[in-house]
mmCIF file of the N, C-alpha and C atoms, coordinates in Angstrom:
data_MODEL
# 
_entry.id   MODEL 
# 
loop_
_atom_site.group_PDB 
_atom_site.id 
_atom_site.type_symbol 
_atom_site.label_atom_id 
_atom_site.label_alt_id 
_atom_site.label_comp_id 
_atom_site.label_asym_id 
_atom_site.label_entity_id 
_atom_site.label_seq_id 
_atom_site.pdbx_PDB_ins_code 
_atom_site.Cartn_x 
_atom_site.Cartn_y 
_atom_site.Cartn_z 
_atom_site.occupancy 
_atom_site.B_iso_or_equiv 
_atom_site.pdbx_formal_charge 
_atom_site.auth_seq_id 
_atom_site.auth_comp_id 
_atom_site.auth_asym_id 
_atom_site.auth_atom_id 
_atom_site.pdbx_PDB_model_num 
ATOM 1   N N  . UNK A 1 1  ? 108.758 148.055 52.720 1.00 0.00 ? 1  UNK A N  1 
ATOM 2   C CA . UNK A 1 1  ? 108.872 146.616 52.742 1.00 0.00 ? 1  UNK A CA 1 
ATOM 3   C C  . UNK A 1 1  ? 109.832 146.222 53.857 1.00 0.00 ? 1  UNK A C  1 
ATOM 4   N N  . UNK A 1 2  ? 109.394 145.174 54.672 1.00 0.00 ? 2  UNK A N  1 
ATOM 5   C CA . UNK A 1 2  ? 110.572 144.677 55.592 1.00 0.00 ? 2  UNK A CA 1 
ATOM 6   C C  . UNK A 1 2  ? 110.719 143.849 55.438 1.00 0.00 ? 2  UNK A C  1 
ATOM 7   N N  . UNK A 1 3  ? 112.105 143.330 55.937 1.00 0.00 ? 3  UNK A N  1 
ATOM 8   C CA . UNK A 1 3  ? 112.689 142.252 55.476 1.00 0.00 ? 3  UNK A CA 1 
ATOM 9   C C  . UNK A 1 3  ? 113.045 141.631 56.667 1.00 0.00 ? 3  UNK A C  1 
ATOM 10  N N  . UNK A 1 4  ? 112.503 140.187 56.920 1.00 0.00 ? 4  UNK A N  1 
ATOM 11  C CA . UNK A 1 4  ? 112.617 139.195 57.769 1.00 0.00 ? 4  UNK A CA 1 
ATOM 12  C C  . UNK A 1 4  ? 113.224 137.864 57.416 1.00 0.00 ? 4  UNK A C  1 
ATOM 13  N N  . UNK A 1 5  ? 114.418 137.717 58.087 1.00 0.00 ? 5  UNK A N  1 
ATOM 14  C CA . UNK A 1 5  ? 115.376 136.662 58.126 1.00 0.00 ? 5  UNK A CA 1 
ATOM 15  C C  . UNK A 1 5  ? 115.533 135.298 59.402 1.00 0.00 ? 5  UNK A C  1 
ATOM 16  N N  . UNK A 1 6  ? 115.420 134.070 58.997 1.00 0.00 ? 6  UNK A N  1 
ATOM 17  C CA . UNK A 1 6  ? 115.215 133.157 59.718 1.00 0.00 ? 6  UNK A CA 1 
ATOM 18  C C  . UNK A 1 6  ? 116.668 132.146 59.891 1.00 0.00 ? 6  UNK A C  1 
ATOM 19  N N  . UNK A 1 7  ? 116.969 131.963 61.147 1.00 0.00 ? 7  UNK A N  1 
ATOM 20  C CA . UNK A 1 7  ? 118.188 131.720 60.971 1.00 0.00 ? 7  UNK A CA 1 
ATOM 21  C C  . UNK A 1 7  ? 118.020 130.207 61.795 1.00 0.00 ? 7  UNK A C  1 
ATOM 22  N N  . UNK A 1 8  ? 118.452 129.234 61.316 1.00 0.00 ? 8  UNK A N  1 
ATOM 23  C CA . UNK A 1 8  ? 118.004 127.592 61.745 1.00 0.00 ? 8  UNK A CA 1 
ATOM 24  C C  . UNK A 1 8  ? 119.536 126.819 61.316 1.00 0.00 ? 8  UNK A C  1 
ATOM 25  N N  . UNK A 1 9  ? 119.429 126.033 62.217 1.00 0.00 ? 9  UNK A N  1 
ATOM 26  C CA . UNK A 1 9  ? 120.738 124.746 62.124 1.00 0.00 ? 9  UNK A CA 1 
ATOM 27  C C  . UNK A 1 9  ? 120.074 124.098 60.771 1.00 0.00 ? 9  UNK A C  1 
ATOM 28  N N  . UNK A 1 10 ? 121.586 123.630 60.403 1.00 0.00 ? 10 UNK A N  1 
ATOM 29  C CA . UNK A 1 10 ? 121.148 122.604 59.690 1.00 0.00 ? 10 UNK A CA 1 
ATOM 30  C C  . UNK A 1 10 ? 120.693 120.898 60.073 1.00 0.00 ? 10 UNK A C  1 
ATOM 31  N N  . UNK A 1 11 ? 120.304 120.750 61.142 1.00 0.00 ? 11 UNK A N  1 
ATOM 32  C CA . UNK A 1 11 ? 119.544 119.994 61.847 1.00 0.00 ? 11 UNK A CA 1 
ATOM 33  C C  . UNK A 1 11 ? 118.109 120.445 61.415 1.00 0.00 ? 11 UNK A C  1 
ATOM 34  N N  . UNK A 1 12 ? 117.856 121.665 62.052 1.00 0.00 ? 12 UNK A N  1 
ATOM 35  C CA . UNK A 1 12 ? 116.276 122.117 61.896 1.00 0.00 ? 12 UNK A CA 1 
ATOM 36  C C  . UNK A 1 12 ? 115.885 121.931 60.133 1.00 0.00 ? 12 UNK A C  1 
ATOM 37  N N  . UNK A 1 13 ? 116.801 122.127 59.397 1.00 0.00 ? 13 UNK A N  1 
ATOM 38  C CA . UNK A 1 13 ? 116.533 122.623 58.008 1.00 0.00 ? 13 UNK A CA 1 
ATOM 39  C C  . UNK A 1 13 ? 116.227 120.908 57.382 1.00 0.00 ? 13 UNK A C  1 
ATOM 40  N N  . UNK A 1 14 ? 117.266 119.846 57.917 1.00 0.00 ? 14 UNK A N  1 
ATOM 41  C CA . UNK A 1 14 ? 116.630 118.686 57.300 1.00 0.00 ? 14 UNK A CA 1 
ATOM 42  C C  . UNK A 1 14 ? 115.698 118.470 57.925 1.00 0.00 ? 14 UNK A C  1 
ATOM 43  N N  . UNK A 1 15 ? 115.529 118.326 58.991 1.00 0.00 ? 15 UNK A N  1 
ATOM 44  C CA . UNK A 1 15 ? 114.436 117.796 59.522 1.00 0.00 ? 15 UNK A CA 1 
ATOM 45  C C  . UNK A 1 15 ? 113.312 118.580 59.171 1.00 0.00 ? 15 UNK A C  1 
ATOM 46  N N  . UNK A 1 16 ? 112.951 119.734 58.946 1.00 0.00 ? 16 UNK A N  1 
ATOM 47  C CA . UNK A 1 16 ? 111.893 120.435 58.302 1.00 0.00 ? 16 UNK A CA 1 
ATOM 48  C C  . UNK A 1 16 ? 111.924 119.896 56.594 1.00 0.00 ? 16 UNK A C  1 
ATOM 49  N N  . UNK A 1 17 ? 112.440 119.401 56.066 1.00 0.00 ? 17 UNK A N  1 
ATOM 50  C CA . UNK A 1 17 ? 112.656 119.033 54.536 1.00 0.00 ? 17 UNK A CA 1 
ATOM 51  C C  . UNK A 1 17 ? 112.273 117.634 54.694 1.00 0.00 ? 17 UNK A C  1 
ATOM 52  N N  . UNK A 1 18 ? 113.030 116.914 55.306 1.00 0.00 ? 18 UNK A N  1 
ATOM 53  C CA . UNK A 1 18 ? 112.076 115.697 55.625 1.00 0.00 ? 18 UNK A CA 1 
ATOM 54  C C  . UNK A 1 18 ? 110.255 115.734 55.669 1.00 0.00 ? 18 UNK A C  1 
ATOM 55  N N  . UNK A 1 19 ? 110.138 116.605 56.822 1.00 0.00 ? 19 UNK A N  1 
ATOM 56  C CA . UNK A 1 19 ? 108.411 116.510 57.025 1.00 0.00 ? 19 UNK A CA 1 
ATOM 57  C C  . UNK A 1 19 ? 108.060 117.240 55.639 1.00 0.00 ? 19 UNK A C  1 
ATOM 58  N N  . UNK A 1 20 ? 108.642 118.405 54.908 1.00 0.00 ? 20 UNK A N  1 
ATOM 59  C CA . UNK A 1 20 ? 107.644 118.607 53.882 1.00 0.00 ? 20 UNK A CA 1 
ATOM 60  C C  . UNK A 1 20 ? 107.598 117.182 52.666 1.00 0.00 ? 20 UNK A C  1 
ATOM 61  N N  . UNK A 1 21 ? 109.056 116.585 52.853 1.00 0.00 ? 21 UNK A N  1 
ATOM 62  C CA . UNK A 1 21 ? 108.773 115.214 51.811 1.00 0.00 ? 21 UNK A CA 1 
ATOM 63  C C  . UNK A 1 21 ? 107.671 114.393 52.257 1.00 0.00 ? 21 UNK A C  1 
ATOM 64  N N  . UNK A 1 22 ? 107.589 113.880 53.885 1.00 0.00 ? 22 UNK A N  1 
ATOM 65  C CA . UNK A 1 22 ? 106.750 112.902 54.380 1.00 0.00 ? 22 UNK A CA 1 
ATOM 66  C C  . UNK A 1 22 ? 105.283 113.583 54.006 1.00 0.00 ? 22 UNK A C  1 
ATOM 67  N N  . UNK A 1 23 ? 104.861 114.630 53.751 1.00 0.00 ? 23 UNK A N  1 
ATOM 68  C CA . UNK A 1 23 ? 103.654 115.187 53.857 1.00 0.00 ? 23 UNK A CA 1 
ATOM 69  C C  . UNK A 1 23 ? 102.970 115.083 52.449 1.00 0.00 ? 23 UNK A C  1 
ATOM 70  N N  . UNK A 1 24 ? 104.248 115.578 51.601 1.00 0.00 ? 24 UNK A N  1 
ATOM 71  C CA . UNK A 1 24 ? 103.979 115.512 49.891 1.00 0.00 ? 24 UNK A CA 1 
ATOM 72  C C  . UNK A 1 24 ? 103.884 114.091 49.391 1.00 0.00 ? 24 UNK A C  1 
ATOM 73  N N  . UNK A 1 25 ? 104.593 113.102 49.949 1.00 0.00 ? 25 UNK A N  1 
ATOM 74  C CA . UNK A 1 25 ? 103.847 111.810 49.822 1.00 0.00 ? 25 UNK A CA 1 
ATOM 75  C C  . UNK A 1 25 ? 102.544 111.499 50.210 1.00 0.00 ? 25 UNK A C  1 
ATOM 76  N N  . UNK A 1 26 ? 102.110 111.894 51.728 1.00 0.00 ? 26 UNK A N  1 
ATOM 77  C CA . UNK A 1 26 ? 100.661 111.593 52.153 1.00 0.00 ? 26 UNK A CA 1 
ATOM 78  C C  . UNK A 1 26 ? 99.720  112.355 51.170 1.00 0.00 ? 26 UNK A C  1 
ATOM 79  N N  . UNK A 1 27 ? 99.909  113.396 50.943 1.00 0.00 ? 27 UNK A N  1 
ATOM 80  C CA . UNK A 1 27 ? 99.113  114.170 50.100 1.00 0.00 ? 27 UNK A CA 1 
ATOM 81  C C  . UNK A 1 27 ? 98.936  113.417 48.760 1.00 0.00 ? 27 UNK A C  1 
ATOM 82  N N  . UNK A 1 28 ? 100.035 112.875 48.229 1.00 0.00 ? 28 UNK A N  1 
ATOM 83  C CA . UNK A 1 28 ? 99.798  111.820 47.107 1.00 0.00 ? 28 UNK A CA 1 
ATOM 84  C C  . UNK A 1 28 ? 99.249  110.763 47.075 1.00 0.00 ? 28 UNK A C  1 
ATOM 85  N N  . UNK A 1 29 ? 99.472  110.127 48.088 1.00 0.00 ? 29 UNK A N  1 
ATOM 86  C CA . UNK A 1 29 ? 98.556  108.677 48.728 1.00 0.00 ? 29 UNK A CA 1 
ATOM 87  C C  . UNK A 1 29 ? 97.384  109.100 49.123 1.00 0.00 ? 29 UNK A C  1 
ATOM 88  N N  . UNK A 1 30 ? 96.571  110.249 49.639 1.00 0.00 ? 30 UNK A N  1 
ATOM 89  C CA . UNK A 1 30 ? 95.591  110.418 49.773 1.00 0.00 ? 30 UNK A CA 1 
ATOM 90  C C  . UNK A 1 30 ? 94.719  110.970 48.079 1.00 0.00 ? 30 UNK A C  1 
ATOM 91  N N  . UNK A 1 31 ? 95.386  111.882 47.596 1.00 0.00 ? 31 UNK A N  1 
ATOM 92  C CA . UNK A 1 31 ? 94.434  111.829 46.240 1.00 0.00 ? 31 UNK A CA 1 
ATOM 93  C C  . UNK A 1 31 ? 94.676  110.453 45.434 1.00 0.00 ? 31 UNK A C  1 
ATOM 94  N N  . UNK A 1 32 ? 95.670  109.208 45.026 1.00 0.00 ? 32 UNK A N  1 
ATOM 95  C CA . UNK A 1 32 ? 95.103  108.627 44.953 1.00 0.00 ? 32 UNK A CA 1 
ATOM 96  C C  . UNK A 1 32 ? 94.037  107.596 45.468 1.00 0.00 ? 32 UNK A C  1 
ATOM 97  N N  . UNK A 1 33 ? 94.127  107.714 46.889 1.00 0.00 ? 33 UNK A N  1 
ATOM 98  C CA . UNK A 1 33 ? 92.786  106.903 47.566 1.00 0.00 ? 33 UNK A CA 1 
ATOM 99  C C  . UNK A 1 33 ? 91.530  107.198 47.039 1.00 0.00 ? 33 UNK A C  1 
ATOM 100 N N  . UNK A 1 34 ? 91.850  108.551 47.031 1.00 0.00 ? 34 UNK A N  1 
ATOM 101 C CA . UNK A 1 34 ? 90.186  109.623 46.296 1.00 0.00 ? 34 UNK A CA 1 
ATOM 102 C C  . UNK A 1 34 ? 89.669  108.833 45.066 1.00 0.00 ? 34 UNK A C  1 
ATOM 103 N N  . UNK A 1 35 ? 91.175  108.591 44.547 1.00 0.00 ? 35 UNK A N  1 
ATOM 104 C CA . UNK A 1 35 ? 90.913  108.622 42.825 1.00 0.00 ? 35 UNK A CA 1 
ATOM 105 C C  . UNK A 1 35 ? 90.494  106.928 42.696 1.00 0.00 ? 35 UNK A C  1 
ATOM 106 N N  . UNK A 1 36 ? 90.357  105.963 43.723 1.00 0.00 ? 36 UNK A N  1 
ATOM 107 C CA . UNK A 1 36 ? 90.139  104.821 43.737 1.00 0.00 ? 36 UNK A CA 1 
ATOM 108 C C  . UNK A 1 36 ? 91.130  104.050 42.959 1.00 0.00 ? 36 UNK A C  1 
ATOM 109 N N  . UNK A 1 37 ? 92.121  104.925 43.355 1.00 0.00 ? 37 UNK A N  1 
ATOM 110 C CA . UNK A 1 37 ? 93.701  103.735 42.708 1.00 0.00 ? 37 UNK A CA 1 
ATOM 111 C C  . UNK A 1 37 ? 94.676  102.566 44.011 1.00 0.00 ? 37 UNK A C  1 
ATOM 112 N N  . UNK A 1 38 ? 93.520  103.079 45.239 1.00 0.00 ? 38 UNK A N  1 
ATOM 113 C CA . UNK A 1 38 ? 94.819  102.180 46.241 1.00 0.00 ? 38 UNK A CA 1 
ATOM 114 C C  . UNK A 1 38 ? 94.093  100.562 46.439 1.00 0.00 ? 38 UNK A C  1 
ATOM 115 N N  . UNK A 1 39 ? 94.627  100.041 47.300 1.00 0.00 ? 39 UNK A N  1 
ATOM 116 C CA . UNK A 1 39 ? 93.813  98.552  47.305 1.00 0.00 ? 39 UNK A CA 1 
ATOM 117 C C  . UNK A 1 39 ? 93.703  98.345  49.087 1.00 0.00 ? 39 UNK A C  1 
ATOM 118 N N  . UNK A 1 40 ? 92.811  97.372  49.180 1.00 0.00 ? 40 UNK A N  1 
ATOM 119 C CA . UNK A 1 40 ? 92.540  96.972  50.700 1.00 0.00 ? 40 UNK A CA 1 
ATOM 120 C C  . UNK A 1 40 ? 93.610  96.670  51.521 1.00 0.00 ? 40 UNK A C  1 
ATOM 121 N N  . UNK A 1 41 ? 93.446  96.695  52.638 1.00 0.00 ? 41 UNK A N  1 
ATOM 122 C CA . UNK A 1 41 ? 94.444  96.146  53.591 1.00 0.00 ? 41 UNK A CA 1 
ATOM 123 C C  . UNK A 1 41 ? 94.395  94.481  53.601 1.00 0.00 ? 41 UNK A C  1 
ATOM 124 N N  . UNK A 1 42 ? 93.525  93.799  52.990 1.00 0.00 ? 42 UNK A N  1 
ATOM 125 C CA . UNK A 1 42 ? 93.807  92.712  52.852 1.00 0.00 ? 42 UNK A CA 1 
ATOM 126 C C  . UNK A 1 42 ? 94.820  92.506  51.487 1.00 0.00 ? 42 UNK A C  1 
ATOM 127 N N  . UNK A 1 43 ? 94.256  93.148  50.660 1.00 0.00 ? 43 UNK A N  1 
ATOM 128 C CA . UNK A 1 43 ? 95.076  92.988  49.511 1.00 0.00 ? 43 UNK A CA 1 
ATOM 129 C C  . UNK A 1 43 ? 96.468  93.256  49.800 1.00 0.00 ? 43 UNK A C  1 
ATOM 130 N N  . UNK A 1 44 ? 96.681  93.905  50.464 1.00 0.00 ? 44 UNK A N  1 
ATOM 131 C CA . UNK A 1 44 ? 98.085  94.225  51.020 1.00 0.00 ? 44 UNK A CA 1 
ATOM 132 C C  . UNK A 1 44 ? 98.981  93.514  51.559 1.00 0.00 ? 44 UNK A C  1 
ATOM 133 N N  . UNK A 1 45 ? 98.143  93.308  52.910 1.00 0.00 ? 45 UNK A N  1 
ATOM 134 C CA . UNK A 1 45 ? 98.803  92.121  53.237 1.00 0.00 ? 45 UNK A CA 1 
ATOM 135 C C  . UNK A 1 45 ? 99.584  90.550  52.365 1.00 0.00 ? 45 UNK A C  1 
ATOM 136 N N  . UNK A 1 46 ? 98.535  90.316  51.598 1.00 0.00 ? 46 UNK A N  1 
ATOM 137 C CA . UNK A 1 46 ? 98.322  89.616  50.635 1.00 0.00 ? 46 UNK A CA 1 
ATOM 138 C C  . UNK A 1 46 ? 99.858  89.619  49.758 1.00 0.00 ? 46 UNK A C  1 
ATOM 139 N N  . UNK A 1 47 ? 99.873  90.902  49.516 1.00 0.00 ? 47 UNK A N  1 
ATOM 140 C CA . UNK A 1 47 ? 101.413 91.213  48.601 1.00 0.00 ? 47 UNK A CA 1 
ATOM 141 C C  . UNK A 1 47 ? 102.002 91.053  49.709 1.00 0.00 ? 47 UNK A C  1 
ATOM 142 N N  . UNK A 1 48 ? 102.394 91.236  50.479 1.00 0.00 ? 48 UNK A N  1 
ATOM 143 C CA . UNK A 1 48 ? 103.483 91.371  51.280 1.00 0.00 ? 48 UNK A CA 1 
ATOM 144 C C  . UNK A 1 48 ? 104.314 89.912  51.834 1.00 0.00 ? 48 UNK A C  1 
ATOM 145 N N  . UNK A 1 49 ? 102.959 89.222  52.377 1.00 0.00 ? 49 UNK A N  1 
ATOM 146 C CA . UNK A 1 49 ? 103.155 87.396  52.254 1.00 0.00 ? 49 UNK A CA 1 
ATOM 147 C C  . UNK A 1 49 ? 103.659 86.929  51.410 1.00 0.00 ? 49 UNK A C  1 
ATOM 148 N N  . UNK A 1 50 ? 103.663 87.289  49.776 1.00 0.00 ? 50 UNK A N  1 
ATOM 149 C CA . UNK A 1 50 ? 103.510 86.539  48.948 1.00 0.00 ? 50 UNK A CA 1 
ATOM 150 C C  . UNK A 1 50 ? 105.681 87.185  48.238 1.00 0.00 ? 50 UNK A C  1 
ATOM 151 N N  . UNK A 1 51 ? 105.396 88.474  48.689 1.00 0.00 ? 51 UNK A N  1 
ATOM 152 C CA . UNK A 1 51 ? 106.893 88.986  48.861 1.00 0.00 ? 51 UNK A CA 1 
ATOM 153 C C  . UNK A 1 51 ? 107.620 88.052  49.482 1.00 0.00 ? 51 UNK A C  1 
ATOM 154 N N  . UNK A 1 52 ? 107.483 88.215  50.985 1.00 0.00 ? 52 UNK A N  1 
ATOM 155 C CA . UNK A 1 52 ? 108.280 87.642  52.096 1.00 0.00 ? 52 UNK A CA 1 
ATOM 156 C C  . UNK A 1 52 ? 108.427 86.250  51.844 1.00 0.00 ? 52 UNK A C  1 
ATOM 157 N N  . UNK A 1 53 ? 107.517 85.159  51.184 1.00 0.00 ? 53 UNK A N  1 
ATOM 158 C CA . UNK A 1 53 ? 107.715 84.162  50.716 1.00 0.00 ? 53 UNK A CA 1 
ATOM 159 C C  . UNK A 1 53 ? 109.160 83.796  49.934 1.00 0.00 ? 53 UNK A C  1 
ATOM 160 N N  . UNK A 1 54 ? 108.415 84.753  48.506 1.00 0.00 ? 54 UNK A N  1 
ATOM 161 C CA . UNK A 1 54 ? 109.510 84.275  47.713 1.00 0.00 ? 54 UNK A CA 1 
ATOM 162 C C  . UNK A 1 54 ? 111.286 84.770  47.911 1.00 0.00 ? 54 UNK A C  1 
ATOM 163 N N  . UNK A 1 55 ? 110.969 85.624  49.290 1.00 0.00 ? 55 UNK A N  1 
ATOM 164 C CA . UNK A 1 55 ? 112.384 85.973  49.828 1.00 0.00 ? 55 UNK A CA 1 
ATOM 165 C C  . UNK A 1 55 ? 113.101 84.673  50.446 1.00 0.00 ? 55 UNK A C  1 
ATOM 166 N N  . UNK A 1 56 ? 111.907 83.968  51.108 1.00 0.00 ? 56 UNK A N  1 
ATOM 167 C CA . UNK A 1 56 ? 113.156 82.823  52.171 1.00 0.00 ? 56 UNK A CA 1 
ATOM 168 C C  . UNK A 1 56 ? 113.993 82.227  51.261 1.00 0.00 ? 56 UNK A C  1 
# 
């Protein structure tokens, strides 16, 4: 058996932890798209107006 060791800043190490978070979200947003749980880009928009509204 050999044994292989990887040696990275801790720069490289968040930033690699970051992309596996950003990815494990897409991966979630894409099976629910599958699963017909997301809504249109109008609908979206839609919330977002209706957000930004009741912010002013």
């Amino acid at each position: 058996m050999k044994l292989l060791m990887v040696i990275e800043s801790i720069k490289q190490l968040q930033e690699k932890e970051s992309l596996i978070a950003a990815l494990k979200i897409m991966a979630l947003g894409e099976k629910d798209r599958r699963q017909g749980k997301g809504i249109s880009i109008a609908e979206s928009r839609a919330q977002l107006a209706a957000v930004r509204q009741r912010h002013k």
